[in-house]
VMD Tcl script that draws the C-alpha trace (Angstrom):
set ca {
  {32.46 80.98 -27.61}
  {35.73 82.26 -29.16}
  {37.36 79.80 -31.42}
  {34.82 77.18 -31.33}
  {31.27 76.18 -32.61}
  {28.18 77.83 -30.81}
  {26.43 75.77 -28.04}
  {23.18 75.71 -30.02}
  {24.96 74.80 -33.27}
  {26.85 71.73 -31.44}
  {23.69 70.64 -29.59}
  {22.06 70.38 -33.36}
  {24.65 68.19 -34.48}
  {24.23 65.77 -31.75}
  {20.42 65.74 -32.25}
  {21.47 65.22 -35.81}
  {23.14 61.99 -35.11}
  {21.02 60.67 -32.26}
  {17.80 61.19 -35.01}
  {20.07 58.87 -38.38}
  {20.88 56.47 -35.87}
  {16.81 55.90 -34.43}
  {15.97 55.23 -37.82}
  {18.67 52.89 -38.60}
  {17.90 50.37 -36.21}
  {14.38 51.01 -35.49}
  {13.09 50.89 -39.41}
  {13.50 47.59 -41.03}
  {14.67 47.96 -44.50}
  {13.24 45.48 -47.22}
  {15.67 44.71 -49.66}
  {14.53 42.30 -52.06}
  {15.85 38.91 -51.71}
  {18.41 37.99 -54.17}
  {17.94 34.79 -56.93}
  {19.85 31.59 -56.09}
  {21.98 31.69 -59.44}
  {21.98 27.60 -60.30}
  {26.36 27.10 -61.73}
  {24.84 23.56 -63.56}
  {21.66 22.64 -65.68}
  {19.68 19.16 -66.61}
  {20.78 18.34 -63.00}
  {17.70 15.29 -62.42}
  {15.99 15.39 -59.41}
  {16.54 13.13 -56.47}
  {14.57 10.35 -55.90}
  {13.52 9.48 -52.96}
  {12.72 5.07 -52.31}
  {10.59 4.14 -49.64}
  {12.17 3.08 -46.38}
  {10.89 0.22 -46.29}
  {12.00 -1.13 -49.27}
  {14.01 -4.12 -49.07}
  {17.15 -4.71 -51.08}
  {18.43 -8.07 -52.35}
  {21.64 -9.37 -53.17}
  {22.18 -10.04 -56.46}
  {24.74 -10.70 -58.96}
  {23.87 -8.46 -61.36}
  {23.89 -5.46 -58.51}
  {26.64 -6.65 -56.54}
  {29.65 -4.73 -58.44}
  {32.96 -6.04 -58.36}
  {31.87 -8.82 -55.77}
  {32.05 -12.34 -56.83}
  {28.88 -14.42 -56.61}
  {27.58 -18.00 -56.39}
  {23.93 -18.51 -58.65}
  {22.20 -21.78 -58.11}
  {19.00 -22.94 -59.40}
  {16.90 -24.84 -56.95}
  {14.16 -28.04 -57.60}
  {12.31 -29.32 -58.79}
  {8.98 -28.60 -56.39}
  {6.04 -30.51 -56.68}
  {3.67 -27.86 -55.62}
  {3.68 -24.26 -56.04}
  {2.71 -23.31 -53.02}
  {5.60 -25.17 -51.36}
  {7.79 -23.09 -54.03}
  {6.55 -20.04 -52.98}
  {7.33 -20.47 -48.97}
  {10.95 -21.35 -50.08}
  {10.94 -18.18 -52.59}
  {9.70 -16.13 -49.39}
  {12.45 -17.49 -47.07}
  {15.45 -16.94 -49.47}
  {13.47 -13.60 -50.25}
  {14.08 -12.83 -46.49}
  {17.83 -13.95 -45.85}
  {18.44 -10.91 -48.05}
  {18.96 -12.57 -52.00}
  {17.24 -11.96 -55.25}
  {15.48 -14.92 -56.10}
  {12.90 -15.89 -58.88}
  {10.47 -18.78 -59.48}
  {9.85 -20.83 -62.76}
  {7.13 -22.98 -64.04}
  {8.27 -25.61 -66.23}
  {5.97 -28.64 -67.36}
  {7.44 -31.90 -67.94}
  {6.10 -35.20 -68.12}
  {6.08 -38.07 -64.42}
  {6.42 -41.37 -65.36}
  {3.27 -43.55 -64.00}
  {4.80 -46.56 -64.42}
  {6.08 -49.34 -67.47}
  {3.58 -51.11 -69.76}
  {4.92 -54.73 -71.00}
  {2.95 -55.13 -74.20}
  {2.56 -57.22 -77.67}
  {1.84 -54.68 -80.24}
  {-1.48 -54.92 -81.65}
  {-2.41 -57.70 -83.88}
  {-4.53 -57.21 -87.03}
  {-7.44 -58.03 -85.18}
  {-9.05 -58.58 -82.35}
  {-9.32 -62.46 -83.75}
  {-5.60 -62.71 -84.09}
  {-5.11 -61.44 -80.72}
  {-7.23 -63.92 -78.89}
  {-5.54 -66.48 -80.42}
  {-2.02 -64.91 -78.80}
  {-3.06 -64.68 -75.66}
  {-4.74 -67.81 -75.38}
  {-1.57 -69.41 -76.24}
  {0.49 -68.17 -73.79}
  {-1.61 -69.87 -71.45}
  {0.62 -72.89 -72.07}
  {4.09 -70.49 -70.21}
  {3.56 -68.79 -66.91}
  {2.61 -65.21 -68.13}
  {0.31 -64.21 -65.98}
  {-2.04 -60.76 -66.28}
  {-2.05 -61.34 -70.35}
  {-5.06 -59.89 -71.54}
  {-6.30 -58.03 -75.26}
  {-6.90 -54.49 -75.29}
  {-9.88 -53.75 -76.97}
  {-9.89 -50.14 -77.35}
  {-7.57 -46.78 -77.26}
  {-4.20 -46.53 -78.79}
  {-3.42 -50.07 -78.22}
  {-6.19 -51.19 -79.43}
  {-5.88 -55.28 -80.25}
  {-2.52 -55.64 -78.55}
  {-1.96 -57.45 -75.45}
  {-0.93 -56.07 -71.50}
  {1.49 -58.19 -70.42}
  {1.29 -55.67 -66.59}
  {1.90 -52.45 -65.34}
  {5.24 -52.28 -63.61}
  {6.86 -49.65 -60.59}
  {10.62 -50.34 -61.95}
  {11.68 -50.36 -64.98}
  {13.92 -53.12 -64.49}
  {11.46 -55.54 -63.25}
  {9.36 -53.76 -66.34}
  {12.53 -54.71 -68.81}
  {13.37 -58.21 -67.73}
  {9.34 -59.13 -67.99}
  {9.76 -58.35 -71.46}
  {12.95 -60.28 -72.08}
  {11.44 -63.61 -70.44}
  {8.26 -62.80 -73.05}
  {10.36 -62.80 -75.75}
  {12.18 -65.68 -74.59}
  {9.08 -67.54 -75.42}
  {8.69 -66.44 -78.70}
  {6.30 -63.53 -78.42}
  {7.48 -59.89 -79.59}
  {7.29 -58.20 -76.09}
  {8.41 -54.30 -75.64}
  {7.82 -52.29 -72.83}
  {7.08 -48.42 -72.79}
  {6.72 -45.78 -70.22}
  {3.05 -44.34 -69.32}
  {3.50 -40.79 -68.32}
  {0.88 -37.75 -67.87}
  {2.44 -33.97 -67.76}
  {2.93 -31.93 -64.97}
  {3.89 -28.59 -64.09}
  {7.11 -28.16 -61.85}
  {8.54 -25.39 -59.80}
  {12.06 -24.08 -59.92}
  {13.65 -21.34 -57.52}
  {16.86 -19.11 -58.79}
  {18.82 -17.26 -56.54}
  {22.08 -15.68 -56.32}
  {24.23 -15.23 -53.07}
  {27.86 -13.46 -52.25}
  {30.32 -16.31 -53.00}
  {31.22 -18.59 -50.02}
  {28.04 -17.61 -48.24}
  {26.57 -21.36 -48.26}
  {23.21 -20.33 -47.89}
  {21.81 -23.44 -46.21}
  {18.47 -23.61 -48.38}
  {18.64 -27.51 -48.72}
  {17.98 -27.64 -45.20}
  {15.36 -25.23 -44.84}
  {13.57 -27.14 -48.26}
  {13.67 -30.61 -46.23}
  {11.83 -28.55 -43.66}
  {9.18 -26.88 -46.01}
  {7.90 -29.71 -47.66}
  {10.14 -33.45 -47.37}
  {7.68 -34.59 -50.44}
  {10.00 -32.32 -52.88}
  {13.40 -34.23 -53.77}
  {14.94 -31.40 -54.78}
  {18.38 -30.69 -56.08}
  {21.12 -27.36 -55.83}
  {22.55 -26.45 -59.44}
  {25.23 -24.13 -60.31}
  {24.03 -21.79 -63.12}
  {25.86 -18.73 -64.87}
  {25.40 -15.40 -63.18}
  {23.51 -13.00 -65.25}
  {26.13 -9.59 -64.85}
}
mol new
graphics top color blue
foreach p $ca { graphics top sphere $p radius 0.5 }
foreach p [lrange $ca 0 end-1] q [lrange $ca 1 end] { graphics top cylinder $p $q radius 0.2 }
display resetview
């Protein structure tokens, strides 16, 4: 062919090309992969809570919120503290419970204080048999050992004016309260403010026996 490329010359080209391209698609090159390059260090890592994990309101967790924090009791059992505890638990608020041991009031004991002995304090009691004082007897052992019961009394009123008719009659008469300890239960919780949480209701429900009382407290932030 004048001017141009030979036929067997053009037809190598093309065989050329045909060949570069085959092994272009039909090899897979492999390129190692390239490092992630990390742009911030002593990032911690996530962690992840479990989903059922329940989350409680609480004052010291609630931000910018404003909050109401009561304290509420006394209980006379723990048990019956703990079902309360469990339902405020539930309504969604951060609550804890507190032991606290005090001392219940039996009742009053109208009393002569002891005598120097046992002697003296027959002699006492056998002459208030002349007034209308009745249950007067001499202790003969324990703490008041060789004074005299006047009676146990519910109310200290009745307990009080007992003592003042005693005395009235010329016998030094005093009255004093007989009390053994006890442990009590107390319940804190906090709640968003306004929210009125009705837990007085759901107390009279738990356990009526409980005469138990809602105090405001401080919030803990």
């Amino acid at each position: 062919m004048a001017g141009g490329l030979p036929l067997y010359a053009l037809l190598g080209m093309v065989l050329a090309n045909v060949a570069v391209l085959a092994v272009n698609v039909l090899v897979p090159t492999h390129s190692a992969p390239q490092a992630i390059v990390l742009t911030e260090t002593n990032i911690p890592p996530l962690k992840l809570l479990p989903s059922n994990q329940q989350i409680a309101y609480s004052s010291s967790v609630g931000g910018e919120a404003a909050s109401s924090c009561y304290t509420l009791g006394p209980y006379n059992n723990e048990k019956a503290a703990l079902q309360m505890m469990k339902r405020i638990r539930n309504y969604g608020l951060a609550v804890q419970i507190r032991a606290l041991r005090t001392f219940e009031t039996l009742n009053y004991l109208v009393y002569i204080p002891p005598l120097p002995s046992e002697k003296a304090a027959e002699a006492v009691s056998s002459d208030m048999r002349r007034f209308d004082v009745p249950q007067h007897l001499v202790i003969t052992e324990g703490p008041y050992k060789n004074a005299i019961s006047l009676g146990f009394f519910d109310d200290l009123n009745k307990a009080k004016r007992h003592a003042e008719y005693v005395r009235y009659l010329g016998y030094d008469a005093q009255y004093t309260a007989q009390k053994e300890p006890r442990e009590m239960f107390w319940l804190d919780y906090d709640e968003p403010f306004g929210a009125n949480t009705p837990v007085l209701q759901w107390s009279e429900s738990t356990d009526p026996t409980s005469r138990v009382q809602l105090i405001p407290r401080a919030c803990q932030h």
